[in-house]
C-alpha positions as CSV (number, residue, x, y, z in Angstrom):
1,X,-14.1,-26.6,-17.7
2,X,-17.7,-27.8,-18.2
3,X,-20.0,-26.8,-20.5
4,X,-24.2,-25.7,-20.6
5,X,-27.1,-27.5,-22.2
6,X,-30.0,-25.1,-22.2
7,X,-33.9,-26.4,-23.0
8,X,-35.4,-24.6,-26.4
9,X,-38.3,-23.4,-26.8
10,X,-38.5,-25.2,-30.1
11,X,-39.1,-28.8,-30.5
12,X,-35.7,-30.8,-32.2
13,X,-33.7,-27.5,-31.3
14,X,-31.0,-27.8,-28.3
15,X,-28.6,-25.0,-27.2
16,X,-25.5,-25.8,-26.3
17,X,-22.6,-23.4,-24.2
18,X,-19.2,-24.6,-24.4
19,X,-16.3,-22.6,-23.2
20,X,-12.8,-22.8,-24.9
21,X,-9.3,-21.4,-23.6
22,X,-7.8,-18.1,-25.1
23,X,-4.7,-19.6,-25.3
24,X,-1.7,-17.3,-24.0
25,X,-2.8,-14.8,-21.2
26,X,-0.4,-11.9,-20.2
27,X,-0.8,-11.4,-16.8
28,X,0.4,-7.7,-15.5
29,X,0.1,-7.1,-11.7
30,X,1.1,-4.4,-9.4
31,X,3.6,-4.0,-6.3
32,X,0.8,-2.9,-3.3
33,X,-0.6,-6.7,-3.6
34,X,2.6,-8.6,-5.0
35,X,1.2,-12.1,-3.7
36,X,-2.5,-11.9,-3.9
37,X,-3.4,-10.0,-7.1
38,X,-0.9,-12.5,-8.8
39,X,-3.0,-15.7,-7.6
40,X,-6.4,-14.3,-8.3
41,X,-5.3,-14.3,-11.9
42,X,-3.2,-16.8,-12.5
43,X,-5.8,-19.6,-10.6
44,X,-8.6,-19.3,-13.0
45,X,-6.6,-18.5,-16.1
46,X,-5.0,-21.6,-15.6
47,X,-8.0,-23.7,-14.7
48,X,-9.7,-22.2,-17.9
49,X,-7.0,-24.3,-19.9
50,X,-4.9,-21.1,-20.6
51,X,-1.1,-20.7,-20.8
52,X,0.1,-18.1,-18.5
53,X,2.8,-15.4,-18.6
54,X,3.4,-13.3,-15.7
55,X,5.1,-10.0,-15.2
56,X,5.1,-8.8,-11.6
57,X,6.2,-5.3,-10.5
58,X,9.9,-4.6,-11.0
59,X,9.9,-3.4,-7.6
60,X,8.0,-5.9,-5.7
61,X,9.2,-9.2,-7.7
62,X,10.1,-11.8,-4.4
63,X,6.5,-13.2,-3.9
64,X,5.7,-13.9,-7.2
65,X,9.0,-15.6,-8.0
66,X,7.9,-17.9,-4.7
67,X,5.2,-18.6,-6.0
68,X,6.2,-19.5,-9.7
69,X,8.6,-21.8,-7.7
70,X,6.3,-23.7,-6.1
71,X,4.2,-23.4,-9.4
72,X,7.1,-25.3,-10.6
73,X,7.0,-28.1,-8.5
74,X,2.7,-29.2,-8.9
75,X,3.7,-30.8,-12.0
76,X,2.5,-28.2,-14.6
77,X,3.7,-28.8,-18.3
78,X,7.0,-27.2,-19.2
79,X,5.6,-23.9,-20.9
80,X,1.8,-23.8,-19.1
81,X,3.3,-20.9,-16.7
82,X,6.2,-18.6,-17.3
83,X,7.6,-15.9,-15.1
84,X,9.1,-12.6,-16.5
85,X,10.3,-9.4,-14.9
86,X,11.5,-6.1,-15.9
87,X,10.2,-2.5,-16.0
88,X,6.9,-2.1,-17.3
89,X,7.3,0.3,-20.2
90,X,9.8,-2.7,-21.6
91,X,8.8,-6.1,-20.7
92,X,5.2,-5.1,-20.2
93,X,5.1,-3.1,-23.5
94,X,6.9,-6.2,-25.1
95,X,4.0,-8.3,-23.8
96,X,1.3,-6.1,-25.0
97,X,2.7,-5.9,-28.5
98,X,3.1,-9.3,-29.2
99,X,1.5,-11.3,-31.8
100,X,1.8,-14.4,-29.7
101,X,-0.2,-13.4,-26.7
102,X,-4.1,-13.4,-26.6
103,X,-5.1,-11.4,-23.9
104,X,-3.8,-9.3,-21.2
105,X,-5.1,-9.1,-17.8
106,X,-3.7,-6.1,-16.4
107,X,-3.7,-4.3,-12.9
108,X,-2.6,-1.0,-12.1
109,X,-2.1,3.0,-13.1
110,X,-4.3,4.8,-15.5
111,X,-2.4,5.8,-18.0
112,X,-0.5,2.3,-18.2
113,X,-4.3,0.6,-18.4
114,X,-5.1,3.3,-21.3
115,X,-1.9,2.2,-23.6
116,X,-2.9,-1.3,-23.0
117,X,-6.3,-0.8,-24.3
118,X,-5.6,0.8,-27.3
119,X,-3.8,-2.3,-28.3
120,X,-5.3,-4.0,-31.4
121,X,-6.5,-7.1,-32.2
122,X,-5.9,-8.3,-28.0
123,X,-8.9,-9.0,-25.2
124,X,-8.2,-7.0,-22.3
125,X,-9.2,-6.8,-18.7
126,X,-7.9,-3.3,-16.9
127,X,-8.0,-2.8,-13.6
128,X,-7.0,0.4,-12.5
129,X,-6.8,3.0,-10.1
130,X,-9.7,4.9,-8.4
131,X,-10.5,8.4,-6.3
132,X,-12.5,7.1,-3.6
133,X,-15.2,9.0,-1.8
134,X,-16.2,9.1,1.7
135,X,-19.2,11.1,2.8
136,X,-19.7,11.8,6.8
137,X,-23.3,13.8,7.2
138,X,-24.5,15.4,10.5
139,X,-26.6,12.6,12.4
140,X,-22.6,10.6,11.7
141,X,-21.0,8.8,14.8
142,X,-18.4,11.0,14.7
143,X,-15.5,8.6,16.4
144,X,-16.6,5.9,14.2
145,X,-16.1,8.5,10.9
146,X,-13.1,9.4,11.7
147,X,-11.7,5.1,12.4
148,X,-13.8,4.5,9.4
149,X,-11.6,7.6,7.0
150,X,-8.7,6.6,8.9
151,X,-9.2,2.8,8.5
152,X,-9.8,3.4,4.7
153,X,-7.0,5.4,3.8
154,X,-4.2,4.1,5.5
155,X,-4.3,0.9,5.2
156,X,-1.2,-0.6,3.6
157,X,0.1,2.8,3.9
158,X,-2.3,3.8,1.8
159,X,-0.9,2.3,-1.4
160,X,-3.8,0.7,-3.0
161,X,-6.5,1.5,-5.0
162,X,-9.3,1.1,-2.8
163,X,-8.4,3.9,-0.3
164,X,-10.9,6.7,0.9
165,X,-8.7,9.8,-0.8
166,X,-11.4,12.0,-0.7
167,X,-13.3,12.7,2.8
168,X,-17.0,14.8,1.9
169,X,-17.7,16.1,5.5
170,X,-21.2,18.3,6.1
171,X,-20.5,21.5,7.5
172,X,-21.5,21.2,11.3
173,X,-19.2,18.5,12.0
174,X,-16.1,19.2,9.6
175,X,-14.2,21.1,12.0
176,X,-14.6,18.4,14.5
177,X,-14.3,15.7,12.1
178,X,-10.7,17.6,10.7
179,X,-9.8,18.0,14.6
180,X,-10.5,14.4,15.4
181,X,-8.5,12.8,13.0
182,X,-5.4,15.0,12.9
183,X,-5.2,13.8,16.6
184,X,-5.9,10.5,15.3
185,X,-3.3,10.3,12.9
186,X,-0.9,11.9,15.5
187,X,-1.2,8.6,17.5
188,X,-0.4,6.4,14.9
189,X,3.2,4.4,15.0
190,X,5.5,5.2,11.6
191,X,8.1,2.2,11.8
192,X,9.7,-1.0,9.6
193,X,6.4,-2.8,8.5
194,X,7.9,-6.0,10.1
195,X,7.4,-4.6,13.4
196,X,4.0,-5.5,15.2
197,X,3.5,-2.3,16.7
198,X,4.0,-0.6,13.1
199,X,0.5,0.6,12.0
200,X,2.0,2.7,9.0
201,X,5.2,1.1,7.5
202,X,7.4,2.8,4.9
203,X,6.4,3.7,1.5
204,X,6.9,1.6,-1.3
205,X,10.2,3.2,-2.7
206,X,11.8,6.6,-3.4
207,X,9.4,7.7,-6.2
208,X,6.6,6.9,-4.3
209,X,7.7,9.2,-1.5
210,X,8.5,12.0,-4.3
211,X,4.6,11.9,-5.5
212,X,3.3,12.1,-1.8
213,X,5.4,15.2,-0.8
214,X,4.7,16.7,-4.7
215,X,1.0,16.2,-3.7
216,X,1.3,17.9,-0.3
217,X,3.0,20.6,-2.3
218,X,0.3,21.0,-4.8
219,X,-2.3,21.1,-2.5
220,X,-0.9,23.9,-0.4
221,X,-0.2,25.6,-3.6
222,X,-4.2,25.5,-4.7
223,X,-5.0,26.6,-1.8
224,X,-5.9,23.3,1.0
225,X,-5.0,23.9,4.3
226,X,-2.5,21.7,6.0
227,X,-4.0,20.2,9.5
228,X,-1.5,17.5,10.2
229,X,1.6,16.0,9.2
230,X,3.5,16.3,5.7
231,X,7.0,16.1,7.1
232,X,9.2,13.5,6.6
233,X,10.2,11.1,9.6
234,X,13.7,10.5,10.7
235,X,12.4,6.5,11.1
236,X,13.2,5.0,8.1
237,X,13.4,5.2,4.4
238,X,10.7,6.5,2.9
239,X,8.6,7.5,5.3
240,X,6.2,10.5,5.7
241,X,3.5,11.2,7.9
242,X,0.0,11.1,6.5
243,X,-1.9,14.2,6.3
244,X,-5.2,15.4,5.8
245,X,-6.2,19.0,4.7
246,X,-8.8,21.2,6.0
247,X,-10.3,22.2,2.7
248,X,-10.7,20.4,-1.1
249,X,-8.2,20.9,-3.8
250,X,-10.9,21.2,-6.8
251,X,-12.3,18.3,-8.1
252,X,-11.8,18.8,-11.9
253,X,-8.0,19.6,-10.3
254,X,-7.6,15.8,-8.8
255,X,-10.3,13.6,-10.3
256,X,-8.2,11.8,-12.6
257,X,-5.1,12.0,-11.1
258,X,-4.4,8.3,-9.0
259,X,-1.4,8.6,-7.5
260,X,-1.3,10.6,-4.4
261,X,-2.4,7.8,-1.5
262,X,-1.9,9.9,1.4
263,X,-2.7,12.7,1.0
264,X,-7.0,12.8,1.4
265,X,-8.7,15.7,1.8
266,X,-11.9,16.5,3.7
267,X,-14.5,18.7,1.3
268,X,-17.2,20.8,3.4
269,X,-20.6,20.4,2.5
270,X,-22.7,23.9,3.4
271,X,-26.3,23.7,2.3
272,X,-28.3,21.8,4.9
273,X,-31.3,21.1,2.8
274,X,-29.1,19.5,-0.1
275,X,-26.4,17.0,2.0
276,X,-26.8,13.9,0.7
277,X,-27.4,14.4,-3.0
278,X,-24.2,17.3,-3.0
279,X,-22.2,14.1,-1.3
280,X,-23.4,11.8,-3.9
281,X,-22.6,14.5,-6.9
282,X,-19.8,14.9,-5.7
283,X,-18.5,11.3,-5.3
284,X,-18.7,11.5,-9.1
């Protein structure tokens, strides 16, 4: 670490920035980027002269124990980085709660981020999950909309924070746009994500495939239109097709609700005169 001299305005005055390790940093990472999320904390933690304690997903726990492995072997102090796993609500509650660790950095749900903020006396970094917007207007290339939506949901299956969930479509091209990517979607291949002709592997596990058919459900149930999809696949394990539906659950229904990944729903925009700024409000 280095530190900052700055010039003062007064004479015989000199400022001075120095920065100091936290000391013990609780690292808490999710299972859609098991490897990478992992290194993007524990690298600068550890060059910032911090102890670190990670605690990967209990369902995605192989890369990170690879890479606490070879961790092990760059000649790091006994102590400087320690590996633990477990379910969340235990070891990661455990974590939050103790005296002995400075700071969590934390990646993942909503709800999980909340508890962990409310902790006292503990710096925190959240990273959580979002309900990302899309807006295709009129004057839109309409093949490169749909590869656009289609590109930003479904990558990874769809299982990461960052995914378009919400599609805000004007209202001359929404039936085209809808029509476009069901037959999009219906040319996608469903198979074991080690394959390379897979372009949507399975779902991360069982649960995960409960919340996307519970979403599907819901959003037939408030009304949404299903255009393509929603039934499971006799491929592998946990697999369903994506979908999109033809018209928006409510907003104040979904907003804060992160977990459904593939199911994204196109919203029609019908004034003319007011497009962009409707899109915009209602990216919000």
């Amino acid at each position: 670490m280095t530190g900052e001299t700055v010039a003062s305005i007064r004479p015989g005055v000199g400022n001075e920035i120095t920065r100091e390790p936290l000391g013990v940093i609780g690292l808490i990472t999710p299972w859609n980027f098991p490897i990478a999320i992992p290194a993007w904390k524990i690298a600068p933690t550890l060059a910032h002269g911090n102890c670190v304690i990670l605690k990967p997903a209990e369902i995605a726990p192989g890369s990170p124990w690879v890479l606490s492995e070879i961790l092990s072997r760059c000649g790091l102090p006994p102590g400087v980085f320690n590996l633990v796993t477990g379910k969340g609500r235990v070891v990661g509650q455990a974590m939050t709660d103790h005296p002995g660790i400075d700071a969590i950095s934390f990646t993942g749900s909503v709800p999980t981020g909340r508890s962990i903020a409310a902790s006292p006396m503990k710096k925190i970094q959240l990273e959580m999950g979002g309900k990302n917007p899309l807006v295709a207007l009129d004057d839109a290339d309409l093949d490169q909309a749909v590869q656009v939506a289609l590109n930003g949901a479904l990558v990874k299956t769809g299982q990461r924070c960052t995914a378009s969930s919400r599609l805000i479509v004007t209202d001359a091209i929404h039936d085209r746009f809808v029509a476009a990517l069901g037959q999009a979607m219906a040319g996608l291949t469903v198979g074991h994500a080690l394959d390379p002709a897979t372009q949507i592997g399975r779902v991360a596990d069982a649960g995960q495939l409960d919340t996307n058919l519970r979403y599907i459900g819901l959003g037939q149930a408030q009304g949404a239109h299903l255009a393509y999809g929603g039934a499971l696949l006799n491929v592998e394990p946990h697999d369903a097709r994506p979908l999109p539906a033809t018209r928006a659950v409510h907003r104040h229904n979904t907003r804060h609700d992160h977990r459904a990944r593939r199911d994204f729903r196109p919203r029609r925009l019908r004034d003319p005169g007011a497009r962009l700024s409707t899109g915009v409000a209602g990216c919000q």
